[in-house]
N, C-alpha and C positions, 0 to 999 in steps of 0.2 A: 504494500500500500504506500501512496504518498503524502508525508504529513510537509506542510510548508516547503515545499519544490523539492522535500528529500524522501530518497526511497526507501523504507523501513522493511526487513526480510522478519517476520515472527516465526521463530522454530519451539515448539512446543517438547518438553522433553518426557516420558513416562514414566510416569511415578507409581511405584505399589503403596499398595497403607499401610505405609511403614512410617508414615511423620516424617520427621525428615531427613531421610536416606536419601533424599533425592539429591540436596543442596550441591553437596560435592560431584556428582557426576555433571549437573548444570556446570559449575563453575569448569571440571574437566575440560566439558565439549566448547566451552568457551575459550579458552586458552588453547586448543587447538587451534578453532579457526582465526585466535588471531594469529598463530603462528604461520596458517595458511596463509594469511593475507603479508606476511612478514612485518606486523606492526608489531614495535617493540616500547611503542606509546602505550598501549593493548587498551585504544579508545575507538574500536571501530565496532566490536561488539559486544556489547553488556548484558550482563547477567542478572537479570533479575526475576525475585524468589519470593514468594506467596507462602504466607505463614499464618497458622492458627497461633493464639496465643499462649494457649497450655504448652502447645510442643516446641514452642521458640522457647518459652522458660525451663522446659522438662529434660528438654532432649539434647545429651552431649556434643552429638555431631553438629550441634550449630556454631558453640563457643571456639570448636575446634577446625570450623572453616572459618572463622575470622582469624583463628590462628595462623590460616593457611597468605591467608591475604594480601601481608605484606612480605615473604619469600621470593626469593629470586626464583625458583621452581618452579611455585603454582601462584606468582600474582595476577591477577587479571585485567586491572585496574579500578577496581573498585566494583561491588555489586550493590544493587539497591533493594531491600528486603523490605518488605509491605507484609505488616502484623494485621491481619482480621483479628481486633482484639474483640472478640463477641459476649465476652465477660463468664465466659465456664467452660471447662473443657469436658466434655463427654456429659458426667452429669455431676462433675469436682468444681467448686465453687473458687474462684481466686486465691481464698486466703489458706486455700488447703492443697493448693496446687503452685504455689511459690514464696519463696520469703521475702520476696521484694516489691515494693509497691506497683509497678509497671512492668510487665510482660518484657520489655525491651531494654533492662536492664541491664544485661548480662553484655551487650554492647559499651559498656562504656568502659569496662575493661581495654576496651581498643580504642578508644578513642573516636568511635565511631559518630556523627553529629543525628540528633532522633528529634524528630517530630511529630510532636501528640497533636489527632487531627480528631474533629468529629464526625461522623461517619452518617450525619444527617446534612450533611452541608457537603454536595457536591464539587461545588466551585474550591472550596477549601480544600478539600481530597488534592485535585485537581494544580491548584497551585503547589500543593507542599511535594507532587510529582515532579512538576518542574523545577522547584528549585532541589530536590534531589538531584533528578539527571544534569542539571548545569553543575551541581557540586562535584557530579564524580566524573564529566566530562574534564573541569578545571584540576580537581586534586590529586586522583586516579585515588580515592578512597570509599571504602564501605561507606551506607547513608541507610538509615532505618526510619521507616512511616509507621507508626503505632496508630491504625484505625480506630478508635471508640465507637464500638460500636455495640449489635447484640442477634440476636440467633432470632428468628418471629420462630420457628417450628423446630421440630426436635432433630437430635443428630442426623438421623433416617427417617422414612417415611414410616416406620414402622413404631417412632419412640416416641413416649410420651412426657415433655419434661416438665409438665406439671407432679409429676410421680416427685422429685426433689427438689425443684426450684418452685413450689405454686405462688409466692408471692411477687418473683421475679415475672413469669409469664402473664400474672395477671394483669403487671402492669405494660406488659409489652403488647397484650390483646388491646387496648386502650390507647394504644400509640398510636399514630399516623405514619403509614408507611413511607419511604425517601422520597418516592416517587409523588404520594400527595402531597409532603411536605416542598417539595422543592418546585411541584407545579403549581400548588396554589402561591405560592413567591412568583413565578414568572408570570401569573395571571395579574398579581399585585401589579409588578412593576410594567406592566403593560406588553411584556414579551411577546405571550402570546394571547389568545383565549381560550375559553374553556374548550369549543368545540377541538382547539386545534388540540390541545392537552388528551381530551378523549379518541381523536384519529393518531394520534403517536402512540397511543396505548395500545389499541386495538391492530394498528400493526406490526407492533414489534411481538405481540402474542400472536399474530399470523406468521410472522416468521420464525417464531418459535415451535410452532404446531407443524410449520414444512418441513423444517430442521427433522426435527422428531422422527417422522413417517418418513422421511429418506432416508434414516439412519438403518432401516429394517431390512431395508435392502442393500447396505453399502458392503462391497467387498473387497479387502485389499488385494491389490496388486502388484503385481515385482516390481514394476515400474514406478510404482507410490514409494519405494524404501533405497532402490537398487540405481538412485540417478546421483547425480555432482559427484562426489569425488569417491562413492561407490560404482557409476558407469563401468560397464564391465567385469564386476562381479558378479556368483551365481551362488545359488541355494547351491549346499551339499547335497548330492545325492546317495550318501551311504557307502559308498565304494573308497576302498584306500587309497590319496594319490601322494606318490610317494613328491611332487614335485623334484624342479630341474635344481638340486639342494649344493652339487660337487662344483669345487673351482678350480681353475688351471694352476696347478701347481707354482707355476712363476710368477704368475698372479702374487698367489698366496706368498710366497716369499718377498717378494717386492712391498706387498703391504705388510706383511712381519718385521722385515727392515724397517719401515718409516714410523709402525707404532711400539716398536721399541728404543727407536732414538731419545736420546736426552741431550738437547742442546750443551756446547761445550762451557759456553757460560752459564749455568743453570747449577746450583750447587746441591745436588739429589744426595738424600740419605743415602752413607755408604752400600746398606746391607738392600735399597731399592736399585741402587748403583749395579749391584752384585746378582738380584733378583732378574733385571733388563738383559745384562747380559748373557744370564742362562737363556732366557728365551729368545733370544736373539738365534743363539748358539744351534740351539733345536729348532728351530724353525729351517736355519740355514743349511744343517744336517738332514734335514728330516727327519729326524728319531727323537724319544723323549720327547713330546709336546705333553705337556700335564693343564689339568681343569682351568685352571684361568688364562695360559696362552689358546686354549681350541676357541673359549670364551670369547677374548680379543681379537681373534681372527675372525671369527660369526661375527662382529660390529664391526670390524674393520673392514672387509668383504663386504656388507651391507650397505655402508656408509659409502663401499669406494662405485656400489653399483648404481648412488644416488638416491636411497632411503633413509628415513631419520629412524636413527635409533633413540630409546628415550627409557633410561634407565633409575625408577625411583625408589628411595628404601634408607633405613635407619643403617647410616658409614655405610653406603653403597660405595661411595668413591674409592674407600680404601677397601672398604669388604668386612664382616663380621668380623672373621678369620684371618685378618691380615693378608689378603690373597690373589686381594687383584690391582690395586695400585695404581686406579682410572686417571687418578689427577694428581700428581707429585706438588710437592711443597719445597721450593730453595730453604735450605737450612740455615741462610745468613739474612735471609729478609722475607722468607713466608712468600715470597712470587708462585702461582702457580701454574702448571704445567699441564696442558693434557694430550698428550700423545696422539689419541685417537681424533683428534681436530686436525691432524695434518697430514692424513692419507692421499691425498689428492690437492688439485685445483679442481674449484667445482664440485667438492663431494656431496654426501648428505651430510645432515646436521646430527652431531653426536650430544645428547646430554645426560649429562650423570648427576643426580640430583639426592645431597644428603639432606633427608626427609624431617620436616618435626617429627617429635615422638608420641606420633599419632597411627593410627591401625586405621579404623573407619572411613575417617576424611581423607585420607592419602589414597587409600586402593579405591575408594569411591569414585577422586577427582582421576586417578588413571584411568579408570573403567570408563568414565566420560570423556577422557580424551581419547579414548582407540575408536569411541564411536563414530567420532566425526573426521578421524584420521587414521583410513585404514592402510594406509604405504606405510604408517611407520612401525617400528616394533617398539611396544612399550611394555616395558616389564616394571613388575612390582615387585620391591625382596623383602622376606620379614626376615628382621633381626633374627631370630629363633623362628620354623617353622610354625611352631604351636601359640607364638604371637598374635596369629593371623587369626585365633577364635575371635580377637578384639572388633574384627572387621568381618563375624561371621555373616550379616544382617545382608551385603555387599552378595556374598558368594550366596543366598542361599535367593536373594531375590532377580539378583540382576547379571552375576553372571552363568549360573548355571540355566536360568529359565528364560533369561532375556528374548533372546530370538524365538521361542516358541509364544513369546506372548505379547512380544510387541515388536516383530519380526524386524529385530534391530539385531544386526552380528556384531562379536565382535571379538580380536587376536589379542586380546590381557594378555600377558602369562606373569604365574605367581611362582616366584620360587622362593622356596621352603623347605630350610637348611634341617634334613631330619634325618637322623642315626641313631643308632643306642652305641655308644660309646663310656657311657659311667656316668655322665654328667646332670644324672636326677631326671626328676619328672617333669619339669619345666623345659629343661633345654633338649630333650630326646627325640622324641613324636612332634608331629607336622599336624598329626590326627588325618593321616591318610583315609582311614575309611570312613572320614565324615565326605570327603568330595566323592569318592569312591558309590558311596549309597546315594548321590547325587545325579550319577551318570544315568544317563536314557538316551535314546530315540537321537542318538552320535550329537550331542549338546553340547560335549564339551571334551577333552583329552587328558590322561593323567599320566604321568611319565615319572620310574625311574628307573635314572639311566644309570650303567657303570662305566662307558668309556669317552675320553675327552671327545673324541670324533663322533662319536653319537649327541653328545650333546650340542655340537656343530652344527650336524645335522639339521638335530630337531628344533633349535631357534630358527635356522634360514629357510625352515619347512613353513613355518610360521607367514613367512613374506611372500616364498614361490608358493603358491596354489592360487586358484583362485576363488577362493572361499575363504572366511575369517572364524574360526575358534577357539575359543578359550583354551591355555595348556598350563594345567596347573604342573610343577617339578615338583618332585621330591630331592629337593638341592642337597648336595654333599657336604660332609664338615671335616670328617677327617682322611674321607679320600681326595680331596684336593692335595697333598704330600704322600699319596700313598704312592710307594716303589714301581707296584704294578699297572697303578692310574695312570698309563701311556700309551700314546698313541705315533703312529708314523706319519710324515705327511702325506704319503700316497693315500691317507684312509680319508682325506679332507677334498683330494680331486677330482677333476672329470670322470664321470660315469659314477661317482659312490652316492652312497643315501645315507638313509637314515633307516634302522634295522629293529622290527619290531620286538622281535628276539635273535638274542647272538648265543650262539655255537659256547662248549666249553673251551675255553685257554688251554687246555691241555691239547687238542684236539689239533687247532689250527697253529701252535706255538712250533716253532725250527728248529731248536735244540731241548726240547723239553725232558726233564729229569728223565720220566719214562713216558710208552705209551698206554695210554687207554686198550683193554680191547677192543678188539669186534663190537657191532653193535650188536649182534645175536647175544653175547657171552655178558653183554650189560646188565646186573642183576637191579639197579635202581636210577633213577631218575630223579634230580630231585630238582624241581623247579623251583627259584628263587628272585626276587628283583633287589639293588640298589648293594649297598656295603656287606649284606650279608655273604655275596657271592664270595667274594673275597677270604671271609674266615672261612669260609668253607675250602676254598682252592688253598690255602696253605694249611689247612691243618690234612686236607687227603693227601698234598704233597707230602709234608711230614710222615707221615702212616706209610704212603708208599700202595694206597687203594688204585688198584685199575677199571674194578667195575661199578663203580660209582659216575654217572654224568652230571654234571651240573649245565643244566642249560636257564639262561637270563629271559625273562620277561620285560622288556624293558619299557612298553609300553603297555599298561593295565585295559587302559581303557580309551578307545575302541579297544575292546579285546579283540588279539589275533589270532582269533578262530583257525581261519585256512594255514598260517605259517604255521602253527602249532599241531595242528591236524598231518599237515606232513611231514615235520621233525619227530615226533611222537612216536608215528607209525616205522621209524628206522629201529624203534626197539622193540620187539613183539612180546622178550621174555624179564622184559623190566618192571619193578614195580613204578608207580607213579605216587610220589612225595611232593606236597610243599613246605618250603621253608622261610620261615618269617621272625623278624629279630622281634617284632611287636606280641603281646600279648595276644592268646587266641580269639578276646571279643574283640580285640582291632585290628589294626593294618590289613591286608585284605583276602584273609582267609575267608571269611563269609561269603565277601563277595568273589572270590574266585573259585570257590570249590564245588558249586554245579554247574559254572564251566569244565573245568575240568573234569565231570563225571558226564556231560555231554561227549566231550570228548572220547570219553573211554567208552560208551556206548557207540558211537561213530566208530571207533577204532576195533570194538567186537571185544576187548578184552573181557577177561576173568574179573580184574579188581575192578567194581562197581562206585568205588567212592576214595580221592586223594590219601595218603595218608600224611599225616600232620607232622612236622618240627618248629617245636616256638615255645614262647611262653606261655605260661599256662593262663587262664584268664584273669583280668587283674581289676581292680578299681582304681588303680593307678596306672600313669602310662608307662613308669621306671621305679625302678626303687629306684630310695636315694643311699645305699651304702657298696661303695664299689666293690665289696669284698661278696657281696652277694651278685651282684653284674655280676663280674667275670666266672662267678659260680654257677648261674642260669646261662650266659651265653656257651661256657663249654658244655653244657649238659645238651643246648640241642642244635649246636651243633656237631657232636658225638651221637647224639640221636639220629639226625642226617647223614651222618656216614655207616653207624652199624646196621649195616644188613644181617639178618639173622639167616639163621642156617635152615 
């Protein structure tokens, strides 16, 4: 539409009732497209948010997208939040639904400027808009309208709030509604008159009554969802595509060179000094690439093909785990550094973004940026996997169901550093089999991986297809330094993928201690995904076990039905085991184990149902005494290797 010779684009964004989970995906898809438009003023498109009064005072995610507001990562330049303060939330009366006199309170913690408007005076409303929008045109700051106003009927058509409030409604039965109120004003003042007053009524109820009855028939279409800067994308149809994921090897070493340089003036921590070089080393070798160089080549490759990567998360820059080192710091004057800004002339835009220490508003505001930007790859990292319950409300509404209900796609990926390593309950579990028991009708993707070039893969899988879905990781913590976490660079090149399940390391390894037998002579199988594989490959080395396989799952879900269905069928006299570092009511034994008994029925065998290695079922996701870890993880996996006679 055209207000005053300018043209105003309204994008409306879907919200569940959830209060307000939405704020931060607004704000997201906003800071995209100004990123699209390259405005770094970020005053071309504003974000503005519609709020009940209870849940601007009630609700954490709102304090904490003001939080977000003034950040180099997610400012916008200012949003403008309009309080329908209607004076009760649901059927809680004010003084029992906040401690602060004014709903919009919680704003001046920022400094944000609020104006209390009466919500029977139009014109009023109306001016305190505009001098909002001229305030965050001019300041690039938040501006909050507090409505007074009141509810005429109950939450729903179905409620009665005379049942709590009878003396409030009885005085609002008694009221004069806006509309008589503000027309018998312009009858006064001679604006209009009555007849004219009665034909504006009567039409805008006609055009609400057409509204209506064409609603009954409206049907979306791909062309309603799949146009601007989605043009040329397609619904998934169910089928695996591995996309075009492999790069030319001298590619990859050419950009290996320029994002491991460190300018000669640039005074880099010795031991990052020393970190650079190894990757340098391995890259130019081809041998030993470990988890955070395969990492740096997936954005570095992506950046050099001309996509934005956009990487956000509590010390993402450096990494939890001290392990990836995105943006260096001069040790004589704090200048900093980011390597991956200088792969090219021309390249895409890399940003690596250390997050406030927020869960909800942050994976919120990325999930709204991938909406409206789907070239770029933006990932979300939690400090600790199991961080990311903070921000469950995100994964349970909008990314796992989003596309099926408001046929909006979108390429998040969340990773989520999760292992059982000793380090308690807290820092262990990701709570895999909460996204796990999430999966349907191909919604979304859960992935873990064991090797650097799988994870390669599976980020630049993310960009080549052409369809957009969620990929939640189950991120590494202490196989990023693991001996055997290595990869070749032949495994990163033309013609390679991304591998839904891999082979046992015994199997495909060149000088391996010993070998495996036959696969006829394989007395078990034991399917495994992520760090567990590992204690298992060194302790059957140890042992000196030949008929034991261990083969990786490394992507859960889509589960790989046909790859598994053909791997499987190469042992006919094996038993079929899974094995899982997580207690048996988590990680995803439940959910994989009538797969796998599909499986075994497809395949004709004897054994009817997996057999189990893991922990036993817990209320916890770890204990917290190492001395018991290291006691439960030998016991299964010693369980996982003793085949019985």
């Amino acid at each position: 539409r055209i207000f005053d010779g300018n043209t105003v684009h309204l994008s409306l964004t879907a919200n569940p009732s959830h209060l307000e989970i939405v704020d931060p995906v607004v704000l997201g898809k906003v800071r995209a497209k100004q990123d699209q438009r390259a405005d770094e003023k970020r005053r071309s498109v504003l974000p503005l948010i519609l709020h009940g009064d209870a849940a601007f005072a009630g609700q954490g995610v709102v304090p904490e997208c003001f939080g977000l507001s003034g950040l180099r990562g997610h400012r916008t330049g200012g949003s403008i939040h309009f309080i329908v303060n209607n004076q009760i939330g649901f059927t809680t009366n004010p003084r029992f639904s906040r401690s602060s006199p004014y709903p919009s309170d919680i704003a001046k913690g920022f400094q944000a400027p609020i104006l209390h408007v009466n919500g029977d005076d139009p014109e009023a409303v109306v001016y305190c808009a505009k001098v909002a929008t001229e305030f965050r045109q001019k300041f690039g700051k938040p501006f909050v309208i507090d409505m007074f106003c009141y509810r005429r009927f109950g939450h729903n058509e179905g409620d009665e709030p005379a049942f709590t409030q009878p003396l409030m409604y009885k005085k609002i039965a008694d009221h004069p509604t806006v509309v008589e109120i503000y027309g018998q004003r312009l009858i006064r003042e001679g604006v209009i008159s009555r007849g004219d007053l009665e034909m504006a009524k009567q039409a805008f109820r006609n055009h609400l009554d057409r509204q209506f009855e064409s609603a009954a028939q409206y049907k979306p279409e791909k062309a309603d969802w799949l146009s601007g800067k989605w043009q040329g994308f397609s619904l998934h149809d169910g089928r695996h595509v591995q996309g075009q994921t492999g790069v030319e090897e001298p590619v990859l070493q050419k950009i290996g060179d320029r994002i491991t340089d460190i300018p000669e003036a640039f005074h880099a921590h010795r031991t990052i000094t020393r970190i650079y070089k190894a990757r340098k080393a391995a890259i130019s070798e081809g041998h030993n690439i470990d988890w955070a160089t395969a990492e740096s080549l997936a954005f570095g490759s992506l950046v050099h093909e001309g996509y934005t990567v956009r990487l956000v998360g509590q010390d993402s820059e450096r990494g939890t785990f001290s392990q990836r080192h995105s943006v260096l710091t001069d040790q004589e004057n704090e200048d900093r550094y980011t390597p991956l800004h200088h792969v090219r002339e021309g390249q895409g835009v890399f940003e690596v973004v250390n997050s406030m220490l927020s869960e909800e508003a942050v994976l919120g505001f990325e999930y709204g940026y991938s909406l409206a930007e789907p070239n770029a790859l933006v990932l979300w990292e939690a400090q600790f996997g199991d961080f990311a319950n903070g921000a469950q409300v995100v994964v349970d509404q909008f990314l796992s169901a989003g596309e099926e209900k408001w046929l909006r796609m979108s390429g998040l990926v969340m990773l989520l550093p999760h292992g059982y390593e000793g380090q308690g309950p807290e820092h262990s579990s990701a709570r895999l089999e909460r996204y796990l028991q999430l999966c349907a009708e191909y919604n979304m993707q859960v992935a873990n991986v064991t090797t650097p070039a799988n994870y390669f893969h599976l980020l630049r899988r993310q960009i080549h297809r052409s369809f957009r879905k969620p990929l939640i990781v189950m991120a590494p913590k202490s196989l990023l330094r693991h001996k055997r976490v290595i990869s070749d660079l032949a495994d990163f090149g033309t013609g390679t993928s991304f591998h839904r399940v891999l082979w046992d390391g015994l199997e495909i390894a060149q000088e391996p201690p010993f070998r495996l037998r036959a696969d006829k002579e394989i007395r078990r199988v034991v399917l495994c995904s992520g760090k567990v594989y590992y204690d298992l490959y060194e302790e059957r080395e140890q042992r000196g076990i030949d008929d034991v396989y261990l083969m990786r799952v490394e992507q859960l879900y889509p589960f790989p039905v046909r790859a598994l269905l053909k791997e499987l069928g190469r042992f006919p006299n094996a038993q079929i085991m899974w094995c899982q570092e997580e207690p048996q009511n988590m990680g995803s034994w439940f959910f994989i184990r009538e797969r796998i008994e599909w499986l075994l029925t497809r395949l004709g065998a004897r054994q009817t149902t997996p057999l189990y290695a893991g922990r036993h079922a817990a209320a916890s996701t770890a204990t917290g005494l190492i001395s018991k870890h290291i006691k439960q993880q030998r016991e299964l996996v010693d369980s996982a290797l003793r085949v019985g006679d």
